[in-house]
C-alpha positions in Angstrom: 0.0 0.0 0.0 3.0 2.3 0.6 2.5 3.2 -3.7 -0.4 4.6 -2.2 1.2 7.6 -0.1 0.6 10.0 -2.7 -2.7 9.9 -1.9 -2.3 11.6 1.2 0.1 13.9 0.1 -1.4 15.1 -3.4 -4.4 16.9 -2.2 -2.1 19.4 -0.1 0.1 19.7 -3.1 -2.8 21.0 -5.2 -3.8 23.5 -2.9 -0.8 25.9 -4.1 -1.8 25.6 -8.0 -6.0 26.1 -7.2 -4.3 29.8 -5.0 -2.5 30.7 -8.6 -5.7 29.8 -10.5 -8.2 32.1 -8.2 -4.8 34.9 -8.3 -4.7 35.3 -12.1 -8.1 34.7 -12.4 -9.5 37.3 -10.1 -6.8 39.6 -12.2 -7.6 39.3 -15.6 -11.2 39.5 -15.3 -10.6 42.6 -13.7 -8.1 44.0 -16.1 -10.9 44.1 -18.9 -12.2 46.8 -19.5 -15.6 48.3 -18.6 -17.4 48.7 -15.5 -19.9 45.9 -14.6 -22.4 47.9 -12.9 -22.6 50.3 -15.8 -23.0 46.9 -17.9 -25.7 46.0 -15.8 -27.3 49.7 -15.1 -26.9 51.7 -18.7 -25.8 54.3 -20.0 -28.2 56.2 -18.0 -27.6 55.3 -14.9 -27.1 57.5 -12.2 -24.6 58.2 -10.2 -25.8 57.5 -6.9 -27.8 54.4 -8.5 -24.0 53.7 -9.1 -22.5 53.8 -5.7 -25.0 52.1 -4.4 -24.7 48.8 -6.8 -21.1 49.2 -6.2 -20.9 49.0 -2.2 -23.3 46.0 -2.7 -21.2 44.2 -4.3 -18.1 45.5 -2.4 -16.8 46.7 -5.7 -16.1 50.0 -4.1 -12.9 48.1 -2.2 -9.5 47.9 -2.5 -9.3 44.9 -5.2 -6.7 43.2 -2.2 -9.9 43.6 0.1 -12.1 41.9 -2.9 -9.5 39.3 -3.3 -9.8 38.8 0.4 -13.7 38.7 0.2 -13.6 36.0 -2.5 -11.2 33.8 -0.2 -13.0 34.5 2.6 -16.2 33.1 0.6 -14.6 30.1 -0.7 -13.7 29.1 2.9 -17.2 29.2 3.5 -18.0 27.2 0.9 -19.3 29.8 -0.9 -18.5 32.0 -4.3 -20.5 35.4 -4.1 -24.1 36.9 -5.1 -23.8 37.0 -9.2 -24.0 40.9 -10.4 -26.0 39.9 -13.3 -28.3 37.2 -11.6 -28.7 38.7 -8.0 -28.4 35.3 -6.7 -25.6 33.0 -5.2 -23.0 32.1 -7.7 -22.8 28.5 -6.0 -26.4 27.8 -6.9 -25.9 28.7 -10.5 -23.3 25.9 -11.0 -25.5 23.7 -9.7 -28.3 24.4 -12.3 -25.5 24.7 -15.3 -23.6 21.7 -13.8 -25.8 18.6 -15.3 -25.5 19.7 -18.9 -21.8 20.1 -19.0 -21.2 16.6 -17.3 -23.0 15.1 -19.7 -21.1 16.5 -22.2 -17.6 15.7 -21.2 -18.8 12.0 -20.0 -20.8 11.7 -23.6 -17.6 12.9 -25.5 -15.2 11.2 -23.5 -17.2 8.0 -23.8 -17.4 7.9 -27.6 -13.9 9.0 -28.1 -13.0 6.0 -26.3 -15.8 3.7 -28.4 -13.7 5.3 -31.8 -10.0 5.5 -31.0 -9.6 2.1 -29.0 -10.7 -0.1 -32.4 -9.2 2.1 -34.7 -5.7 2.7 -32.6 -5.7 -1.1 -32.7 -6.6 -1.7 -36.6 -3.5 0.2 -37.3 -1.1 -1.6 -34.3 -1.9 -5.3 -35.8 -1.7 -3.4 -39.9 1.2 -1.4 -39.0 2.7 -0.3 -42.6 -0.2 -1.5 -44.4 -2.9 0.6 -46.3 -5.4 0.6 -42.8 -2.6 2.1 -40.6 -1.9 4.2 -43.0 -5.4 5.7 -43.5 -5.9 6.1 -39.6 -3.0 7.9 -39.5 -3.8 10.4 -42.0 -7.3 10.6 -40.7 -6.2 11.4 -36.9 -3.6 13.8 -38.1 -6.4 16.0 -39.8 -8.4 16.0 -36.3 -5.6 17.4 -34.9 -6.0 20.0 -37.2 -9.6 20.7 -37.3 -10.3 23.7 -34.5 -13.6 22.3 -32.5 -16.3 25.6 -33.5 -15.4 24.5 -37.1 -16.1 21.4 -36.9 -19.2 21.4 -34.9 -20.7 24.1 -37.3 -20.0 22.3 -40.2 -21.7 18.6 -38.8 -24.9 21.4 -37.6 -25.1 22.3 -41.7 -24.6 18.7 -42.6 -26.6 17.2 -40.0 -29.0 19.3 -38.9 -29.9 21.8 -41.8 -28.8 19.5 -44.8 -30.3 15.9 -43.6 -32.5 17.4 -40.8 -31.3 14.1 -38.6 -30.6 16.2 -35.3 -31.7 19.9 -34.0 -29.4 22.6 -34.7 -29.1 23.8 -30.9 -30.4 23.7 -27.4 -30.5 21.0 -24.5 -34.1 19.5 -24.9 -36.7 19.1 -22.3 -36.8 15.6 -21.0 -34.0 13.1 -21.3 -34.7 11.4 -24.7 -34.9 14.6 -26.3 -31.9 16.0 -24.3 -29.5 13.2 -25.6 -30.9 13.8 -29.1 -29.5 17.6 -28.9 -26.1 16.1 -27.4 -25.4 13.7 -30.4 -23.5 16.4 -32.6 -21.6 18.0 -29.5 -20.8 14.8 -28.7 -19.5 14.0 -31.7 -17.6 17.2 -32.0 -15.7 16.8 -29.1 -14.7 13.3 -29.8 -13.5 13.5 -33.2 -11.3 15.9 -31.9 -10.4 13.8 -28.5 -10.3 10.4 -30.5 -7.6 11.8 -33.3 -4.8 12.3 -30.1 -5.9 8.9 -28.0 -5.8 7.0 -31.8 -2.0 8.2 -32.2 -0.9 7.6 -28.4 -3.0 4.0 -28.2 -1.2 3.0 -31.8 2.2 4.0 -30.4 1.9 2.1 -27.1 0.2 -1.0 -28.8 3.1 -1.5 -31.4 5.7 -1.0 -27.8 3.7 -3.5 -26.5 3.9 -6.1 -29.5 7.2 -6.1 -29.0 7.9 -6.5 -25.6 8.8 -9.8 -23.5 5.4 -10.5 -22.4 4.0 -10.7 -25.6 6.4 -12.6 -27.0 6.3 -15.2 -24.0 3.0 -15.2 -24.5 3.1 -16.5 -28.2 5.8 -19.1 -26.8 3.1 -20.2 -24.6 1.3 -21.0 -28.0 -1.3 -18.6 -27.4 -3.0 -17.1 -30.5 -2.0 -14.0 -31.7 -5.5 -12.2 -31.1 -5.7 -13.3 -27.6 -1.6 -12.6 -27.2 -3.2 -8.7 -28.4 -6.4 -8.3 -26.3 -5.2 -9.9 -23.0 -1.9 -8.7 -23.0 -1.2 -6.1 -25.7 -4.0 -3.7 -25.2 -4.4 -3.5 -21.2 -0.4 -2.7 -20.8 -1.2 -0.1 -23.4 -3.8 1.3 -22.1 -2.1 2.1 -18.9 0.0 5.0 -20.5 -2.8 6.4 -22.3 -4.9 7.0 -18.8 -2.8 10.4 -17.8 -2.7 11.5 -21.5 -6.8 11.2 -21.5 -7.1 12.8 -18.0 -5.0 15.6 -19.4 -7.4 15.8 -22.3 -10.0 15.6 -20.1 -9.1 18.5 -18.5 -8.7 20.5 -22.2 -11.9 19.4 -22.4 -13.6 20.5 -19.5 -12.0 24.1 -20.6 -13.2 23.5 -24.0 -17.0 23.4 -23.3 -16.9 27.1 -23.6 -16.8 26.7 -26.6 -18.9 23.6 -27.6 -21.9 24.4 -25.6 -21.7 28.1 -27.2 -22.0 26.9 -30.6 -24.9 24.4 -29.9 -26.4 26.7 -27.5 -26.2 24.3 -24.5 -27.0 26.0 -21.0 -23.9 24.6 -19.6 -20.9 26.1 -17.3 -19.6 27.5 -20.2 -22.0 29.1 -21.3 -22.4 30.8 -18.7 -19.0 31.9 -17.8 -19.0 33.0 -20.9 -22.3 35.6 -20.4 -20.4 36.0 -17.1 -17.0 37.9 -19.5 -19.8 40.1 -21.6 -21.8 41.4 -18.8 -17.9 41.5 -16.4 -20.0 39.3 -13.6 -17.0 38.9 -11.6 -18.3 36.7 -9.4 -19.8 34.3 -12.0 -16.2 34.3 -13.6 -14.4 33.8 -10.7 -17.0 30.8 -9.2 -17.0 29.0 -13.0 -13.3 29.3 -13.3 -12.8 27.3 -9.9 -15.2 24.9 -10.7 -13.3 24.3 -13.8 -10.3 24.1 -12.3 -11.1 21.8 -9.4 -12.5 19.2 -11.7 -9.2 19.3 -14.1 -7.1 18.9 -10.6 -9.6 16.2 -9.4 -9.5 14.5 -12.7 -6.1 14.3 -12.9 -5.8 13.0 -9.6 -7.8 10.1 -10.0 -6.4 9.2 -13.2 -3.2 9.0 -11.4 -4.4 6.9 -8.5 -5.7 4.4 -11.3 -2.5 4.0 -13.2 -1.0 2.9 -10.2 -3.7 0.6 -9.4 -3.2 -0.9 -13.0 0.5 -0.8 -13.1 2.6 -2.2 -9.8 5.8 -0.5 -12.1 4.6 2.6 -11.3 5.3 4.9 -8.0 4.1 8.4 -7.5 
């Protein structure tokens, strides 16, 4: 169990790099320009009207005192009242929470369901014409920036072939996985082009190595030499490369559940950076950054549950 230590050890380690996250993001969403109250007031707001919003929000402070405030209210378990919204930033996660979960674990999931089969076609066809087409097709992901992408399957798939709604999240949960279908399958495309290259990598390693080839001394075929030995050892590398990616992704929902429309986290941090809602900004950027930390975590806790080699 002593591989385990880390475990006790990691969460105080992450505390320093969630401080840096709330330092520089309580800086730059200040160092845009424009005054949120008069974004939420007018133009024709007065002046007193002004003040008034301000001391509210305890926007008249030093910003070291409103730095303070927003750590005090994290200690609390709390994130602020929302400028826009009037209400607690904390509750308005919660409502925007479900939609971007299901993204990520949608997108995740199918990336997995496309790179695993084809990462292992080109591993057992290595040099031949399969490989050689799954290459060139996960090098053009790579290449294809996720807005792009998911507007052009929208004109193909929605407005051409009318197969699946051009936007929104859908009322009940038939209807709401309908609407995810495209994102999902924006976000995987994308996902599935770097876990094809990394899983095609570590399977050809893997062919290669001593247990596979005391496994075919053994006599054992060489599909079940692949899939019992080949692809688990493989697999283990890939886990910190797709909690990584995982983490991209959880940042990358801003702009995913934009272009579909889907009233997710990043949606609204993004409203949250138009109408300078601090708080909103603040809250949403923790969030995000205590799920990539978390995610990361785990992943790392599994690849030493899968792999004895390994010691953190």
């Amino acid at each position: 169990m002593h591989r385990f230590r880390f475990v006790l050890t990691r969460p105080l380690q992450l505390i320093p790099v969630l401080f840096g996250i709330s330092v520089i993001t309580f800086v730059l969403i200040r160092s845009i320009p424009g005054d949120p109250v008069r974004v939420l007031l007018g133009t024709k707001a007065t002046p007193d009207a002004i003040a008034r919003i301000r001391a509210q929000f305890g926007l008249d402070e030093p910003l070291w005192t409103q730095y303070g405030l927003f750590l005090q209210n994290l200690a609390h378990g709390e994130m602020g009242r929302s400028i826009l919204y009037k209400v607690p930033v904390l509750g308005l996660i919660a409502e925007r929470v479900q939609p971007t979960l299901l993204l990520v674990f949608g997108a995740v999931l199918l990336s997995l369901l496309i790179a695993v089969p084809f990462a292992a076609i080109a591993a057992r066809r290595r040099g031949r014409l399969a490989d050689h087409a799954i290459r060139i097709v996960s090098t053009t992901g790579l290449g294809l920036p996720p807005f792009w992408l998911g507007i052009m399957l929208i004109i193909l798939f929605s407005v051409t072939l009318g197969l699946f709604p051009v936007a929104g999240y859908g009322d009940d949960w038939a209807d709401r996985l309908h609407h995810l279908v495209l994102p999902w399958l924006t976000v995987a495309l994308a996902l599935s082009a770097v876990l094809t290259r990394t899983l095609r990598a570590a399977m050809i390693t893997e062919l290669r190595s001593d247990q596979a080839t005391a496994a075919r001394a053994r006599g054992l075929q060489e599909g079940m030499v692949f899939w019992r030995h080949v692809v688990p050892n493989a697999i283990v590398p890939t886990i910190n490369l797709l909690a990584v990616n995982i983490g991209w992704l959880i940042g990358g929902t801003v702009i995913i559940e934009n272009v579909f429309s889907i009233p997710g986290m990043g949606q609204l941090l993004v409203r949250g950076i138009f109408t300078r809602d601090y708080m909103v900004v603040q809250g949403v950027a923790m969030a995000f950054a205590v799920a990539s930390v978390t995610v990361n975590f785990l992943a790392d806790i599994l690849t030493v549950a899968l792999d004895p080699r390994v010691k953190l």
